[in-house]
Structures are given as structure tokens and as C-alpha cells.
C-alpha positions as CSV (number, residue, x, y, z in Angstrom):
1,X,0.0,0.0,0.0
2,X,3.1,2.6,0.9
3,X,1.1,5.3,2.8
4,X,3.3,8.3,2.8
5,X,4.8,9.6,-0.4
6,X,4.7,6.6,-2.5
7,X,0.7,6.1,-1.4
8,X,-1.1,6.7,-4.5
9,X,-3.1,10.0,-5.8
10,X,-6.5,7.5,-5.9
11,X,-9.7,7.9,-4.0
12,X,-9.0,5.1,-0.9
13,X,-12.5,5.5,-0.2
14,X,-13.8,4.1,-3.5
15,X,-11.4,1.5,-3.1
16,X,-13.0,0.4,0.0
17,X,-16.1,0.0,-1.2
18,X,-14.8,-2.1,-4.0
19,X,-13.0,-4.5,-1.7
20,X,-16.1,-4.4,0.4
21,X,-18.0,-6.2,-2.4
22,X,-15.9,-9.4,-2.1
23,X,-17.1,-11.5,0.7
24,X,-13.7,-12.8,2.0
25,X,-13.1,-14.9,5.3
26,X,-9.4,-14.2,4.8
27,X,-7.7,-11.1,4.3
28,X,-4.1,-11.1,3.4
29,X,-1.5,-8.0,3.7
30,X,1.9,-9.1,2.4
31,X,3.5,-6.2,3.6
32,X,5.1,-2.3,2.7
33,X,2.1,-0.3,4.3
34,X,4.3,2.2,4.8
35,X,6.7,4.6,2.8
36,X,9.5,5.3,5.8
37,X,7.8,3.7,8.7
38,X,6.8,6.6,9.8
39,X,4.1,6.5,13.4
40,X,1.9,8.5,10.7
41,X,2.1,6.3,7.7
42,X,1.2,3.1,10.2
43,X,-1.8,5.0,11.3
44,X,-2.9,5.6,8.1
45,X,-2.8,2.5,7.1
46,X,-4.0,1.0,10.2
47,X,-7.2,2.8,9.6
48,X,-7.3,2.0,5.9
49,X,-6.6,-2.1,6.8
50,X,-9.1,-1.7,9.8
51,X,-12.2,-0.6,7.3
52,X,-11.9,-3.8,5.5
53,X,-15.2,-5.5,6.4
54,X,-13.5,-9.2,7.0
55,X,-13.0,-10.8,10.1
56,X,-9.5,-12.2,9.7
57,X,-6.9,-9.5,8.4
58,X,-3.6,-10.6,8.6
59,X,-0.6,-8.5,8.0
60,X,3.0,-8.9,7.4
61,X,5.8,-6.1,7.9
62,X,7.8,-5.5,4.2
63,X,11.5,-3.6,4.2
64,X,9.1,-0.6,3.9
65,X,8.2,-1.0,6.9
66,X,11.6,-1.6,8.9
67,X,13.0,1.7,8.2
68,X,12.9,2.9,12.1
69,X,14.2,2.0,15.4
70,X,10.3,2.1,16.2
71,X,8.8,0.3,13.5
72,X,8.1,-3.3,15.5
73,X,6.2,-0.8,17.9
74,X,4.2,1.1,15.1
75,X,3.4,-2.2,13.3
76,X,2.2,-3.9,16.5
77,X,0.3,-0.9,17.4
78,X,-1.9,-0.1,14.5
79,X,-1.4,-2.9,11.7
80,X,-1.3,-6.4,13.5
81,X,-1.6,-7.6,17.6
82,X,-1.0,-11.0,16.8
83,X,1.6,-12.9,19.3
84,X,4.7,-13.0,17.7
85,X,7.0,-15.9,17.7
86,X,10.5,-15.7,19.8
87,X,13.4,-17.4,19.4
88,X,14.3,-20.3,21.5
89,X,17.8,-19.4,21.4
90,X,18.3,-15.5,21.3
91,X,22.0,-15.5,21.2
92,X,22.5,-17.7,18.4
93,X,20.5,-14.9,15.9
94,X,22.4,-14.2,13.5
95,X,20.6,-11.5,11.5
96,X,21.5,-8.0,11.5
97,X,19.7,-6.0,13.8
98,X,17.0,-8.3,15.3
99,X,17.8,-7.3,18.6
100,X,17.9,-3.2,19.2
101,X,19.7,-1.8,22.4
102,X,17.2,-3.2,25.2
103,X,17.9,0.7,26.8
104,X,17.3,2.4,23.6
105,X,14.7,5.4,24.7
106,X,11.2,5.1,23.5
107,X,11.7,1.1,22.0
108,X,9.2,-0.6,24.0
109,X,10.1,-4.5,22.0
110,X,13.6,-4.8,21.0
111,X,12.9,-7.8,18.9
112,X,12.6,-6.5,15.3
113,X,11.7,-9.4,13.7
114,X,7.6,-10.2,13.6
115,X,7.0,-14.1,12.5
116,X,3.8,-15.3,13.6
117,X,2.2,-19.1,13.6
118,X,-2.3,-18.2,13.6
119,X,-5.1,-20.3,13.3
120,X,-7.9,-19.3,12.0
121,X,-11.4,-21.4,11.5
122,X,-12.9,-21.3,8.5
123,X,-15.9,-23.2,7.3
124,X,-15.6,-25.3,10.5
125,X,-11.5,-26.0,9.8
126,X,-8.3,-24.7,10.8
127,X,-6.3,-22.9,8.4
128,X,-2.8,-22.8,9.9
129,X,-1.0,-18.9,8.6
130,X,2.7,-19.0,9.0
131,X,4.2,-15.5,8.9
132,X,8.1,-15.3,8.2
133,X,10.4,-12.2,8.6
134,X,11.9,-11.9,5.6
135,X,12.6,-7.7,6.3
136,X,15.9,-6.6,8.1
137,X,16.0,-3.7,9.4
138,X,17.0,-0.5,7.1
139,X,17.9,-2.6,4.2
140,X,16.0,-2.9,1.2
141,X,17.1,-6.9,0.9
142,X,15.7,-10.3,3.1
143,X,17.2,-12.5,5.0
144,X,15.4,-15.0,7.5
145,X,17.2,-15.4,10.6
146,X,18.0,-19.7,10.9
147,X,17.2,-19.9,14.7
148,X,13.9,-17.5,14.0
149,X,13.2,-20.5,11.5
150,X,13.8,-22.5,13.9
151,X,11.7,-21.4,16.7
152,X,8.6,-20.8,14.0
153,X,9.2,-24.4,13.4
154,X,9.1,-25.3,16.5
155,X,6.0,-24.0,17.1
156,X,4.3,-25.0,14.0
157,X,5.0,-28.5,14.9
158,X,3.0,-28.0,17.9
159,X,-0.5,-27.4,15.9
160,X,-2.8,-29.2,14.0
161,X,-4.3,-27.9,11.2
162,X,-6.2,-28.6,7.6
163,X,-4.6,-26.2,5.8
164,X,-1.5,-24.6,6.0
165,X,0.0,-21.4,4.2
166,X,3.2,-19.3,4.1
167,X,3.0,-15.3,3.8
168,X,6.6,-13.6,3.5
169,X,7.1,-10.7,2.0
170,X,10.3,-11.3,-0.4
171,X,9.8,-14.1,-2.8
172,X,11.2,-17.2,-2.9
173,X,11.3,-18.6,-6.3
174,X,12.2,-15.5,-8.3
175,X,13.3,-11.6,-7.6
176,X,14.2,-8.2,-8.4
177,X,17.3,-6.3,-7.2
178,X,16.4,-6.3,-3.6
179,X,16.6,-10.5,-3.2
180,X,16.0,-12.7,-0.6
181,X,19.3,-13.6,-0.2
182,X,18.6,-17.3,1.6
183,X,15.7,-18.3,-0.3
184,X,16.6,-22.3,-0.7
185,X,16.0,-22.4,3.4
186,X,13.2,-20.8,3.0
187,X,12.0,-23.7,0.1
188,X,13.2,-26.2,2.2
189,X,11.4,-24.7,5.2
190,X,7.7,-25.1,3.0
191,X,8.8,-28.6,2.1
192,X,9.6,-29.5,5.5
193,X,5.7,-28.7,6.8
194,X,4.3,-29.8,3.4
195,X,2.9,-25.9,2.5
196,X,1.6,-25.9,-0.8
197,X,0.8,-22.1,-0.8
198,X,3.1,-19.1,-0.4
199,X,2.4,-15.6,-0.7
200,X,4.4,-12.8,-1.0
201,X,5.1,-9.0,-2.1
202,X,7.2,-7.0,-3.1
203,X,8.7,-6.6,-6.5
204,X,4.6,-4.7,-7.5
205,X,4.6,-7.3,-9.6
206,X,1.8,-10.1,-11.0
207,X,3.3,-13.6,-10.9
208,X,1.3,-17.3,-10.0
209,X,3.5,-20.0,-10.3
210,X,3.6,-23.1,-9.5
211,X,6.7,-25.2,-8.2
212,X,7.5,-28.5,-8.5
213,X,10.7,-30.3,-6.7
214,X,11.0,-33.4,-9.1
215,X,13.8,-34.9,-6.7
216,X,11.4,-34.6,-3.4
217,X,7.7,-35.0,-5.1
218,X,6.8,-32.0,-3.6
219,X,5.0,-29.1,-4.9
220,X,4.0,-25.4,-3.9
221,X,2.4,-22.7,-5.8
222,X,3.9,-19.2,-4.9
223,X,1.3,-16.1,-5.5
224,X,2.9,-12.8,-6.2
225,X,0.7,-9.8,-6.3
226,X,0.9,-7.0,-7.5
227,X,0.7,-3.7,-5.6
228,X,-2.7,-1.9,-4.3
229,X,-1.8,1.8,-3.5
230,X,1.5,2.3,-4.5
231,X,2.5,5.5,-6.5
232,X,5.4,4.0,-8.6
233,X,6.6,3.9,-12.1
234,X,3.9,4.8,-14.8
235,X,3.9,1.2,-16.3
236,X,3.1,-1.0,-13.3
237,X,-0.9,-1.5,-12.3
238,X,-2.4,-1.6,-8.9
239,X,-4.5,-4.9,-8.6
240,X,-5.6,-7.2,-6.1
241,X,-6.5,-10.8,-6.2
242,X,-9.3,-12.6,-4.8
243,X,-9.4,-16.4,-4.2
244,X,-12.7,-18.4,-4.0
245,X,-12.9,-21.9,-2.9
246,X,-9.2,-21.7,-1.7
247,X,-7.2,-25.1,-2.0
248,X,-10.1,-26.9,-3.5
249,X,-9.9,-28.0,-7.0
250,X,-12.7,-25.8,-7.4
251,X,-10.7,-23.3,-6.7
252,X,-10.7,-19.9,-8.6
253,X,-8.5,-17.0,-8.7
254,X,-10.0,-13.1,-9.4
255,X,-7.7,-10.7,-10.7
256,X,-8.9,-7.3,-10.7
257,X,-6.8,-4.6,-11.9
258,X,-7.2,-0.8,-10.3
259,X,-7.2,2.5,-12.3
260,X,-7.3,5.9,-11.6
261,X,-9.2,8.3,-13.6
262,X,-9.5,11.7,-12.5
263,X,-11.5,11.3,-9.3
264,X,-12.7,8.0,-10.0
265,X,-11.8,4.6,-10.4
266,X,-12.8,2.0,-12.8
267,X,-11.9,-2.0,-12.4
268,X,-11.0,-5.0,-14.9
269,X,-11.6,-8.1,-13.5
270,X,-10.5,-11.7,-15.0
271,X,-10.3,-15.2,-13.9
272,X,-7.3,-16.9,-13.9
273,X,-6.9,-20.3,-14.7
274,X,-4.9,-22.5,-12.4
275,X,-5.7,-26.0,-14.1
């Protein structure tokens, strides 16, 4: 979304009431609601995320939204409460800057990084929503601390669940010039629980593929979207997806594409075919 100077010229309003019209049970926020992390920019978005009329709106921090020493606090404040997942063993995290000064003035969690294990019902089953940090803190690149994976582990292997999913914001199976620079843990990691659904962010850029590791007969399809509110280069289209009958093979996937005209907004929606 990139509230703050990147957030688009378009009416949010009318947006709203467009994503209003699609009766979701899950709302997912891949991350970059801000611009510079600014307490403002959170707000804003916070408000914008909080008029979604769904029940389950889950939200992931992008490098977007790392960008201060107060950022864990502003996300946890006004974009997502959910417990966050600590590491088992602090002193063996490696990544920098997931620990800040525990004295720093004003930091009230010095733990930067915000991975989360949820469950959530839905039609009477439990879809399990693994959240992974893949920000680091004033970089513009990912990296996802080992003992963080870890501990997320750790505690996914404690649930039970019909359905699993994996949200991060970088992706996994391709990139732009801001990678994730340990991605093949990360692919490992979705083999290990069996996820055969990953979302992510990013790049602003449309991309549904589906992956297939012939050596381990397992396979995941990774969603890209592109992005919502984001005032970037002329070429790239806001858009968001909408899935119906998730992980069914009656499953489709809604692409509806944003524009801006004047003070209005018109839509294009297609189906895409996943057979």
C-alpha cells in the first residue's frame, strides 16, 4: 500500500467499497504499508486495513516497513496484535539488527523481527497462517534469521491444522534487485511442513507460479501480487486478487486490476486459470 509519499493520488475511499463487495473470510497483507515507517504512515494504514469489512486481516511487515528504530512498535500498534513468535535461542541470531539496544529510549520490543504461527477457522477448519520475517532492518534486501526458522518451526510442529500457508514478504522462487538472499531455506522450510501455498510482495509485480521439486515430489504454488496503493513507475498496475474456494480443485482465482481516472476509479476483473 506505501502510505506516505509513494501512497497513491486515488480515491481510498472508493477503493473500499470495491474490496467491500468481495465477501472474503481471509484477508491477506503481504506487507510495505508504509513509505519510511513513519508512526503516521502506520496509522494511516491502520485505519485504511481496519475498514476492511472481513473478520481475519492478517498483516506482514515489508523492508518498507523496517525503516525505524520504532517500526516493530508502530506495526504492532496499529497494523497487526497477533503474538509474535520468539526465538528459542536469542544468542545464536544471527541476523542484523533483530535485537535493538534493550535501553534504547522510546523502543518498547527490541525484537525486530515479527514471524507469527495463527489459526484461524474457517468453514468449520483450521487454516494454519505462518508468517516469516523476511525484512531486516534499514535494508532494502531479506534474509530470514536460521534460529527464528527454527523457533517458527518449533511451534508450528505443535498445531494441528487442515490447511496450511506461508506469507513472507520477499519471494522465494524469483526476484528483483532487492533478493532474498537465503531463499533455498526458505524452500526447504515449505517442504519440510508440506505448504503448498506461499504468498508474498514486493517486487509490484503479478506472478502465479507453481513449483515442483521433481527430486522430493513436492509441490508449492507461490502467488505474487501486484501492488494496491502504490505511487510507482507509470507502467506497473495496482491490482488485487481474490481467491474463491481456496485449495479446493474448485478453486478460482480473481484478478482485478485498479485505475485511476481523475477522481474516480474503474476496475477489470479476470479469472485466472490454475488447471
Amino acid at each position: 500500500m506505501h502510505f506516505g509519499p509513494r501512497h497513491w493520488d486515488g480515491n481510498n475511499e472508493l477503493l473500499l467499497d470495491k474490496l467491500n463487495t468481495y465477501s472474503a473470510d481471509v484477508v491477506i497483507n503481504t506487507g510495505d504499508n508504509t513509505t519510511d515507517s513513519l508512526e503516521s504512515e502506520f496509522k494511516q494504514a491502520g485505519k485504511f486495513l481496519g475498514s476492511l469489512k472481513c473478520r481475519h486481516v492478517v498483516s506482514i511487515p515489508g523492508n518498507h516497513d523496517k525503516r525505524s528504530m520504532r517500526s516493530q512498535d508502530f506495526f504492532r500498534k496499529y497494523i497487526d496484535q497477533s503474538k509474535i513468535v520468539r526465538p528459542s535461542n536469542p544468542d545464536n541470531c544471527q541476523k542484523k539488527g533483530i535485537h535493538l539496544d534493550e535501553y534504547t529510549t522510546g523502543i518498547e520490543e527490541n525484537l525486530t523481527d515479527i514471524n507469527c504461527v495463527r489459526e484461524i477457522k474457517v468453514d468449520g477448519q483450521c487454516l494454519l497462517i505462518v508468517s516469516l520475517d523476511t525484512s531486516e532492518s534499514l535494508q532494502d534486501n531479506g534474509t530470514v534469521d536460521e534460529e527464528m526458522l527454527r523457533s517458527v518451526s518449533h511451534e508450528i510442529e505443535q498445531k494441528s491444522w487442515d490447511n496450511i500457508i506461508l506469507l513472507n514478504h520477499h519471494s522465494i522462487v524469483d526476484t528483483d534487485s532487492d533478493p532474498l538472499f537465503n531463499s533455498g531455506q526458505v524452500i526447504e522450510f515449505v517442504r519440510k511442513h508440506k505448504i503448498e501455498h506461499v504468498f508474498c510482495g514486493h517486487t509490484h509485480k503479478l506472478a502465479l507460479t507453481r513449483s515442483t521439486d521433481l527430486l522430493h515430489k513436492h509441490t508449492f504454488t507461490h502467488y505474487k501480487n501486484g501492488s494496491l496503493t502504490s505511487q510507482n513507475t507509470p507502467n506497473d498496475t495496482n491490482m488485487f486478487l481474490f481467491y474463491e474456494n481456496f485449495a479446493s480443485p474448485e478453486m478460482k482465482i480473481y484478478l482485478i486490476r485498479i485505475f485511476r481516472n481523475g477522481d474516480s476509479l474503474s476496475f477489470e476483473e479476470e479469472i485466472v486459470s490454475i488447471a
